[in-house]
MOPAC internal coordinates of N, CA, C and O (Angstrom, degrees):
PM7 1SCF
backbone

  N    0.0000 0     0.00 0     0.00 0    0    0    0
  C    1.4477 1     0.00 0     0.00 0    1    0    0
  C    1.5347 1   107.99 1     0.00 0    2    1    0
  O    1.2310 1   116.69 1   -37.56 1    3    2    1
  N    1.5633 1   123.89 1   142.44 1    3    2    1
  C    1.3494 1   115.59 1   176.39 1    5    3    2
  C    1.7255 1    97.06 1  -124.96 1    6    5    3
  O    1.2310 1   144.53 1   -20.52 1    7    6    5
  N    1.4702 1    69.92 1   159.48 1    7    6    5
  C    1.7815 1    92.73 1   169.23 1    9    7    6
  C    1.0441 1   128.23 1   -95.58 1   10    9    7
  O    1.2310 1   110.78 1   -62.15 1   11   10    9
  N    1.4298 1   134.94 1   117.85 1   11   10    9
  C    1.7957 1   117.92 1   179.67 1   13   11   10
  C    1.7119 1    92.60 1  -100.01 1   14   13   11
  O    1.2310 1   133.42 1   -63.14 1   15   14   13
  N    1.3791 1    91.67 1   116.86 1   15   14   13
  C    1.6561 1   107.32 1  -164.73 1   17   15   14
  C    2.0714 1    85.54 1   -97.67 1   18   17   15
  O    1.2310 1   116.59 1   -60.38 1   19   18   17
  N    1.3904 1   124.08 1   119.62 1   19   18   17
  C    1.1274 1   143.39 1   178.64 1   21   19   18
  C    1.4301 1   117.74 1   -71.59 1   22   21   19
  O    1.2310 1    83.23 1   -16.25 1   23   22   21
  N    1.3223 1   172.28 1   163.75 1   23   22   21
  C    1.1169 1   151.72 1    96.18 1   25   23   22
  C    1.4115 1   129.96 1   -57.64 1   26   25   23
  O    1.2310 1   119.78 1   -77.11 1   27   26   25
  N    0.9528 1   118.03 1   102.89 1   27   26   25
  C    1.4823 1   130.14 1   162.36 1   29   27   26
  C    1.5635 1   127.78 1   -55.15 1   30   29   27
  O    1.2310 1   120.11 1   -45.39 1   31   30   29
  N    1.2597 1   117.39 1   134.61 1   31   30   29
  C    1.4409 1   120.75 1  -151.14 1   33   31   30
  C    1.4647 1   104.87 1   -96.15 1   34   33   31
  O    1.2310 1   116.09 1   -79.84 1   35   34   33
  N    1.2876 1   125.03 1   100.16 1   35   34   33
  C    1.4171 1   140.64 1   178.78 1   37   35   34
  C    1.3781 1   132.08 1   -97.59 1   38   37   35
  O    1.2310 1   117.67 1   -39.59 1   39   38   37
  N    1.4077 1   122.05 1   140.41 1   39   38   37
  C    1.2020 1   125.47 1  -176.70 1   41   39   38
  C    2.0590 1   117.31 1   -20.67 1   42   41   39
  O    1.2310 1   112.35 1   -64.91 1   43   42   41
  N    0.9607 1   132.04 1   115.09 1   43   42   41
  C    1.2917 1   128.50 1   172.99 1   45   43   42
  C    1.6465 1   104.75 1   -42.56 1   46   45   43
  O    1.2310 1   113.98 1   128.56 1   47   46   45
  N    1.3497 1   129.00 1   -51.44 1   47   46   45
  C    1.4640 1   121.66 1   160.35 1   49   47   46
  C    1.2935 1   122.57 1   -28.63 1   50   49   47
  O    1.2310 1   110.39 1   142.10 1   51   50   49
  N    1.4514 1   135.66 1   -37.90 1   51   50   49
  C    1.1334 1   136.81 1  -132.29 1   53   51   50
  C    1.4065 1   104.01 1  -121.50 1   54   53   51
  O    1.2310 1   120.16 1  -164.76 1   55   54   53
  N    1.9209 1   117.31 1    15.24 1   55   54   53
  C    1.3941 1   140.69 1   165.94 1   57   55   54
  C    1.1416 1   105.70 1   -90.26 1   58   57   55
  O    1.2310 1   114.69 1   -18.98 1   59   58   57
  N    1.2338 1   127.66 1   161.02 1   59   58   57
  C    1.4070 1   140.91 1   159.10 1   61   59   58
  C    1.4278 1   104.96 1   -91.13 1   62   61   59
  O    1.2310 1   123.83 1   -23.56 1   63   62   61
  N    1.8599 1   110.25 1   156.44 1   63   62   61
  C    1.3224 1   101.28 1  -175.22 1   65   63   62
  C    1.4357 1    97.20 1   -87.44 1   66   65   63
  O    1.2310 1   125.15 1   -19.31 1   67   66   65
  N    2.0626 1   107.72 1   160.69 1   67   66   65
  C    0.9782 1   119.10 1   178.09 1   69   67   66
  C    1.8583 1    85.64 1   112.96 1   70   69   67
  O    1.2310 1   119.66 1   113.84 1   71   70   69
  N    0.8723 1   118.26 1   -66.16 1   71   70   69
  C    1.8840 1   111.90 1  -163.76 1   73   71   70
  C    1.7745 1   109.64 1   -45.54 1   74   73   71
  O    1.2310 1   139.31 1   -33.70 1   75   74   73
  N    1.1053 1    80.17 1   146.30 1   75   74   73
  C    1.6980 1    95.51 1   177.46 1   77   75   74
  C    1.7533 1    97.27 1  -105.79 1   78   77   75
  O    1.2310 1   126.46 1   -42.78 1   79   78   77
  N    1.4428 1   105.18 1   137.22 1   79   78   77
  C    1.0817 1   113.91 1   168.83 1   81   79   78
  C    1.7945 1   127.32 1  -139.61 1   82   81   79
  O    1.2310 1   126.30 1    13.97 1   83   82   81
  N    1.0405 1   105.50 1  -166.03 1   83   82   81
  C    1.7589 1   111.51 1  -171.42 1   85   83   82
  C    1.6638 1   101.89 1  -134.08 1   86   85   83
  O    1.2310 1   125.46 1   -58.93 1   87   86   85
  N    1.5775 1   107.12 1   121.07 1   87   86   85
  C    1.6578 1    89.54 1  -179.96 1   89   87   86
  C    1.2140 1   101.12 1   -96.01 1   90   89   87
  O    1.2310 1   124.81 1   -21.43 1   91   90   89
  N    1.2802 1   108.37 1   158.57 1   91   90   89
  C    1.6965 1   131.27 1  -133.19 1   93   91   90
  C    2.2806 1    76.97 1  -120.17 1   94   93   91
  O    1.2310 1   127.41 1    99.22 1   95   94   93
  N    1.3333 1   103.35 1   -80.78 1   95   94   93
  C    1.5534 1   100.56 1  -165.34 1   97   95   94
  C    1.5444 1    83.86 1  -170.39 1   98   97   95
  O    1.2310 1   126.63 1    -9.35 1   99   98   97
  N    1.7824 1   104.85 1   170.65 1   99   98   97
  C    1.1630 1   127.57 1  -160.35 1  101   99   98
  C    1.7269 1    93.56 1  -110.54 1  102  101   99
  O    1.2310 1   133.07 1   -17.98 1  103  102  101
  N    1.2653 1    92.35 1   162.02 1  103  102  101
  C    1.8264 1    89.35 1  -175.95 1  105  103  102
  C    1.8653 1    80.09 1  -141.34 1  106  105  103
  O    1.2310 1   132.83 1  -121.68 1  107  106  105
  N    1.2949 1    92.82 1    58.32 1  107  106  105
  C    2.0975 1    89.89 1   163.43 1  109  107  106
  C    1.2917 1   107.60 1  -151.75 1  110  109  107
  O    1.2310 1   121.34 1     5.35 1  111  110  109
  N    1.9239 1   115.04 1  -174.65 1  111  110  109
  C    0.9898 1    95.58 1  -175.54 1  113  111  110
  C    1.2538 1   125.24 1   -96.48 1  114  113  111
  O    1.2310 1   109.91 1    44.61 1  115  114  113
  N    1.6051 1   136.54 1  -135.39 1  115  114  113
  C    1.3522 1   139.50 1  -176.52 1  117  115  114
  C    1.6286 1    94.66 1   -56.66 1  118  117  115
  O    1.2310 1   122.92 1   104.07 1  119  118  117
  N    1.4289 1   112.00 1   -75.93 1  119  118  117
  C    2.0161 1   108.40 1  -161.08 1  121  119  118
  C    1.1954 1   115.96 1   -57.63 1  122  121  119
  O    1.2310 1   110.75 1   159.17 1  123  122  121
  N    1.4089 1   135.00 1   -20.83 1  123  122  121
  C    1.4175 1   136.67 1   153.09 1  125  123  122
  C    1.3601 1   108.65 1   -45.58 1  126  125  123
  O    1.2310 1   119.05 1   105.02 1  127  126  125
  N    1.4249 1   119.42 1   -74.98 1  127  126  125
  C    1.3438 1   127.01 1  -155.09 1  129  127  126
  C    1.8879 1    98.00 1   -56.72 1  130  129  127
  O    1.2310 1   119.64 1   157.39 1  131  130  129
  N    1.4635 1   118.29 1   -22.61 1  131  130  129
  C    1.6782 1   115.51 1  -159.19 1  133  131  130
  C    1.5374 1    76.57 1  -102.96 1  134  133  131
  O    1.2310 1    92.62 1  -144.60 1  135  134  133
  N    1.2739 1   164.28 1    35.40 1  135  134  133
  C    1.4125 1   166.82 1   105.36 1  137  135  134
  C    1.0186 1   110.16 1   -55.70 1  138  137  135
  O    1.2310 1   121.43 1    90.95 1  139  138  137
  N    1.8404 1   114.87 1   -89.05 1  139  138  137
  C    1.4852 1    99.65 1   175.59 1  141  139  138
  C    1.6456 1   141.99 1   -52.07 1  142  141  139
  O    1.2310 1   132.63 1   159.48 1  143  142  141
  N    1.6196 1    93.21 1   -20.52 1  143  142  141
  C    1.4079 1    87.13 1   156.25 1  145  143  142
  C    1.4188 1   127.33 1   -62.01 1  146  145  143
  O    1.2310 1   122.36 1   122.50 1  147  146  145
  N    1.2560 1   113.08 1   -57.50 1  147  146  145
  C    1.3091 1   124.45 1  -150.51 1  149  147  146
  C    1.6524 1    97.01 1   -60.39 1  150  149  147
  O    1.2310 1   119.21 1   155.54 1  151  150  149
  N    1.4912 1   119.11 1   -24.46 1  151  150  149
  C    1.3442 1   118.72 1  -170.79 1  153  151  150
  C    1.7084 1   114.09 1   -93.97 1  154  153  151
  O    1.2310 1   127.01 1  -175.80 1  155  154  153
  N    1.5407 1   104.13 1     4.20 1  155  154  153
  C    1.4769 1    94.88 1   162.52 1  157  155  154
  C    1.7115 1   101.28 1   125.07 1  158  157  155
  O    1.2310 1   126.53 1   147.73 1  159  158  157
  N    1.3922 1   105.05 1   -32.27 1  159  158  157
  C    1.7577 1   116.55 1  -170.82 1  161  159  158
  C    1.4600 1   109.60 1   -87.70 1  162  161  159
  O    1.2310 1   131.77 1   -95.41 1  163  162  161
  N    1.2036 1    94.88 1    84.59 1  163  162  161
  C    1.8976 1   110.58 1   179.51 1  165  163  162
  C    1.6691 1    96.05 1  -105.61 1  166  165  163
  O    1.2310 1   127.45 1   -20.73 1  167  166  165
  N    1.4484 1   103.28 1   159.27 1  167  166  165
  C    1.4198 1   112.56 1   173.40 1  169  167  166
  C    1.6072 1   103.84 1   -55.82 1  170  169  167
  O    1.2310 1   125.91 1   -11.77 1  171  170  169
  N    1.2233 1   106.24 1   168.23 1  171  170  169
  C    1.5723 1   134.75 1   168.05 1  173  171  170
  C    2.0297 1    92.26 1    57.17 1  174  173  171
  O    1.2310 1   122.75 1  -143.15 1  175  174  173
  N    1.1559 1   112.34 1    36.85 1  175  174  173
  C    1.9044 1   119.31 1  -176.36 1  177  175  174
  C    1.6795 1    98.99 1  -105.70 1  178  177  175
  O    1.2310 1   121.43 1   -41.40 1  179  178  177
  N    1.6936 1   114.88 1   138.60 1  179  178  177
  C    0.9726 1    97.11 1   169.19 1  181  179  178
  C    1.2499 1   135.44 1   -87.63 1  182  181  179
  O    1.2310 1   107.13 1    26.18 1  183  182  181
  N    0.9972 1   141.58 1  -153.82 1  183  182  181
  C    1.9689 1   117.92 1   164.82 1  185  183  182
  C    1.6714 1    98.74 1  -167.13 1  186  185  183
  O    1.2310 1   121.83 1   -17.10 1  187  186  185
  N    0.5855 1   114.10 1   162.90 1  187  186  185
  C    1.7211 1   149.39 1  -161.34 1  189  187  186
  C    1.5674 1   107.46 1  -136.00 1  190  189  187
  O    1.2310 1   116.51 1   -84.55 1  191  190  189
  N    1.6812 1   124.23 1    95.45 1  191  190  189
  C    1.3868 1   111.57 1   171.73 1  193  191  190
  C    1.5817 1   121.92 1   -94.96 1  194  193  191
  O    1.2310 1   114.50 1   -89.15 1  195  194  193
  N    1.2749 1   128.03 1    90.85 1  195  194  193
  C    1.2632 1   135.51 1   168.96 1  197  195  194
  C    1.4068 1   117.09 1   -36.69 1  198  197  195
  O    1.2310 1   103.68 1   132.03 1  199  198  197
  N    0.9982 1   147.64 1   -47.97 1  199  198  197
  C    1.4290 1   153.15 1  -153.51 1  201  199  198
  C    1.4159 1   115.98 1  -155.43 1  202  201  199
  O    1.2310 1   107.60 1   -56.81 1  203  202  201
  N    0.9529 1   140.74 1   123.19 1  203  202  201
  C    1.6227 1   149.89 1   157.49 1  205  203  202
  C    1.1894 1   134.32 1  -134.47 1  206  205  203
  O    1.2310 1   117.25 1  -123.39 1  207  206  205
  N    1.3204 1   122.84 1    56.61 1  207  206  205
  C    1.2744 1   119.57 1  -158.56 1  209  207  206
  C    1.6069 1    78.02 1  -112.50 1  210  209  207
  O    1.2310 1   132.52 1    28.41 1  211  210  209
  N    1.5028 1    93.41 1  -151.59 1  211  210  209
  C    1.7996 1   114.36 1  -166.84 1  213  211  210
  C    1.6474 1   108.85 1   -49.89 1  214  213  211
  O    1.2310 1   128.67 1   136.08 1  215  214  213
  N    1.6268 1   100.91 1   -43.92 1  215  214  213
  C    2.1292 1    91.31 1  -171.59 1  217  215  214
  C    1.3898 1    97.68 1  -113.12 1  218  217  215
  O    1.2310 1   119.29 1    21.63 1  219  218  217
  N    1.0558 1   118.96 1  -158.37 1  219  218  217
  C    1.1766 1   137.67 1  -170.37 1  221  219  218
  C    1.5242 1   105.71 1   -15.30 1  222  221  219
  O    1.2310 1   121.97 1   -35.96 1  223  222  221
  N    1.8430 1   113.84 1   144.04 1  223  222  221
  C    0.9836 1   140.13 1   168.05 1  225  223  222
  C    1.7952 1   111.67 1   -94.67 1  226  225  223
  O    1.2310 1   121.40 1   -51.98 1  227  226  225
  N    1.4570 1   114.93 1   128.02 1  227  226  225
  C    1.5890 1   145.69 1  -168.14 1  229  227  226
  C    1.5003 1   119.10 1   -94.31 1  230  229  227
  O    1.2310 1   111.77 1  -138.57 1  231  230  229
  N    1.3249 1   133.11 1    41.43 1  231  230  229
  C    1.3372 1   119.45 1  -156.89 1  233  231  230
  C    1.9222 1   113.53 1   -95.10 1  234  233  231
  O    1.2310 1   120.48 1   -13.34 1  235  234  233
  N    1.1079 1   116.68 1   166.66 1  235  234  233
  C    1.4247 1   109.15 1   161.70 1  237  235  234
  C    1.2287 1   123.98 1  -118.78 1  238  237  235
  O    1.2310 1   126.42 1   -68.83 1  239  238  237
  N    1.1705 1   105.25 1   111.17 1  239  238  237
  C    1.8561 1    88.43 1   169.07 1  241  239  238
  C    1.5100 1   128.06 1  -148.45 1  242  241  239
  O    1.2310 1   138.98 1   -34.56 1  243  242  241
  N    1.1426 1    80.80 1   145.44 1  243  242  241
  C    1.9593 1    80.35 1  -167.02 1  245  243  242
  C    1.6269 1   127.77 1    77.37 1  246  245  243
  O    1.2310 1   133.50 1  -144.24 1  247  246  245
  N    1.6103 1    91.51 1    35.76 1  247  246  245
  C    1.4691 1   126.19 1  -164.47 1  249  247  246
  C    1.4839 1   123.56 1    58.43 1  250  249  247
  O    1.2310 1   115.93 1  -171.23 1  251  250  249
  N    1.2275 1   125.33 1     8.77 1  251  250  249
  C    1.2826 1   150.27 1  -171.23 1  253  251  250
  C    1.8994 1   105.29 1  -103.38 1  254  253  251
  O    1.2310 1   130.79 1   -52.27 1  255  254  253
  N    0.9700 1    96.78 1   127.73 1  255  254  253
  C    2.0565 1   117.18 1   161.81 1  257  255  254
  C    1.7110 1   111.56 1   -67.64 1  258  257  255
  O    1.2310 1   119.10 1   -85.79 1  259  258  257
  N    1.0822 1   119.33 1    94.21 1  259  258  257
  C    1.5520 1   112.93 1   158.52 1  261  259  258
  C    1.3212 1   126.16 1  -109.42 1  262  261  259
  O    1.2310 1   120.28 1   -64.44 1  263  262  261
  N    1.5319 1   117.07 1   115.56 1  263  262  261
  C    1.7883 1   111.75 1   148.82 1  265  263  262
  C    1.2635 1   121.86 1   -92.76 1  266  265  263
  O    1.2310 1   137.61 1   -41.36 1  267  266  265
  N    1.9355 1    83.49 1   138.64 1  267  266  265
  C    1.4693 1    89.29 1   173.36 1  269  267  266
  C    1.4420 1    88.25 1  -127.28 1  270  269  267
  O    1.2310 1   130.51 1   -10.10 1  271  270  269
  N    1.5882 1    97.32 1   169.90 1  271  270  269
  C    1.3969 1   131.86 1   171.92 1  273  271  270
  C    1.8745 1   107.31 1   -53.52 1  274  273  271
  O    1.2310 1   137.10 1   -34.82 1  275  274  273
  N    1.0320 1    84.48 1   145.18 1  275  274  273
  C    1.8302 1    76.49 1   176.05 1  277  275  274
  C    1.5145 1   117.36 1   -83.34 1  278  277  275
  O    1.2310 1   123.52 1   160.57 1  279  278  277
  N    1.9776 1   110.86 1   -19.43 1  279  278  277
  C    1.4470 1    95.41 1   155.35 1  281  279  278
  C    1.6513 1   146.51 1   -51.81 1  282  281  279
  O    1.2310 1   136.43 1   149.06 1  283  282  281
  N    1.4659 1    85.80 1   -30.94 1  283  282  281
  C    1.6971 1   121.64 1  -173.01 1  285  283  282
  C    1.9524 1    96.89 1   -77.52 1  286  285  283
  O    1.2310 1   127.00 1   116.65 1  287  286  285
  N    1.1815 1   104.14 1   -63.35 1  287  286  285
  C    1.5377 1   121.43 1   164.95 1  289  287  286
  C    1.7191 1   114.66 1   -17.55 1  290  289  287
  O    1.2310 1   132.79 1   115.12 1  291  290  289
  N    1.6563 1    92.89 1   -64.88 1  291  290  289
  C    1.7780 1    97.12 1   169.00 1  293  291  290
  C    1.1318 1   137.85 1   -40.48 1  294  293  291
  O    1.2310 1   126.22 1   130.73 1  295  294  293
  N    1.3703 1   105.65 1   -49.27 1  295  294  293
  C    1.4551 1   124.55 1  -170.27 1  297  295  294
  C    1.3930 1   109.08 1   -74.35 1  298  297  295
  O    1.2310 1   111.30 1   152.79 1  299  298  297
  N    0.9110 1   133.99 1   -27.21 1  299  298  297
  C    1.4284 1   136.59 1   157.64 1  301  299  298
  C    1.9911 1   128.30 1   -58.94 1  302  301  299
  O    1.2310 1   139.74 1   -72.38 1  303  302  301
  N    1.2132 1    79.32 1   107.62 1  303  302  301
  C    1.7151 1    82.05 1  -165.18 1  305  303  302
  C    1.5166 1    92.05 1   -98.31 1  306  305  303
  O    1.2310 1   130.05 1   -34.08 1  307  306  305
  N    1.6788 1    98.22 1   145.92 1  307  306  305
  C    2.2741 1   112.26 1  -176.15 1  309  307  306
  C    1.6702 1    93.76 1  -143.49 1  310  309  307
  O    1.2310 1   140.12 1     1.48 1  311  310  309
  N    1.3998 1    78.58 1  -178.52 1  311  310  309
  C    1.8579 1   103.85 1  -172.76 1  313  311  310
  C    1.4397 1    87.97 1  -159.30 1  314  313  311
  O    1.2310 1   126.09 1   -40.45 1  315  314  313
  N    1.3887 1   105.90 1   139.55 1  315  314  313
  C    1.6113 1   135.47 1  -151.91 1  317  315  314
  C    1.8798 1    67.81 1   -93.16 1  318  317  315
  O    1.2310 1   130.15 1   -30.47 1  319  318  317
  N    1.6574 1    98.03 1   149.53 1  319  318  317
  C    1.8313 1   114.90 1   174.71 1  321  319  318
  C    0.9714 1    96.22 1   -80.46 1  322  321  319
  O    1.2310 1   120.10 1   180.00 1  323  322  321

């Protein structure tokens, strides 16, 4: 019997750095979502997390370095590639 084991789309915080991921959807409201847009992190984007420790979140995407806040960080929901 097999399992089709799913990934579930989790806080971007809640990666270790180094993982590559896929953002899944935003769990904020309108001026968040026109931020992370505007900075490149749209659904189905890949990302690169550089840093995740206690402050600020390190990601890359779209060949570009972004920190964000780890509030901002939250709201961003992924699924490991």
């Amino acid at each position: 019997m097999t399992q089709n084991i799913v990934a579930e789309a989790r806080p971007l915080t809640a990666f270790p750095k180094g993982s590559k991921v896929t953002i899944h959807s935003f769990c904020a409201g309108g001026k968040a979502r026109c931020r992370l847009c505007a900075m490149g992190l749209t659904p189905g984007t890949s990302v690169e997390l550089g840093s995740n420790g206690s402050g600020p979140c390190r990601v890359k995407v779209r060949g570009a370095d972004v920190v964000l806040g780890r509030g901002l960080a939250d709201k961003i929901l992924a699924k490991l590639m």
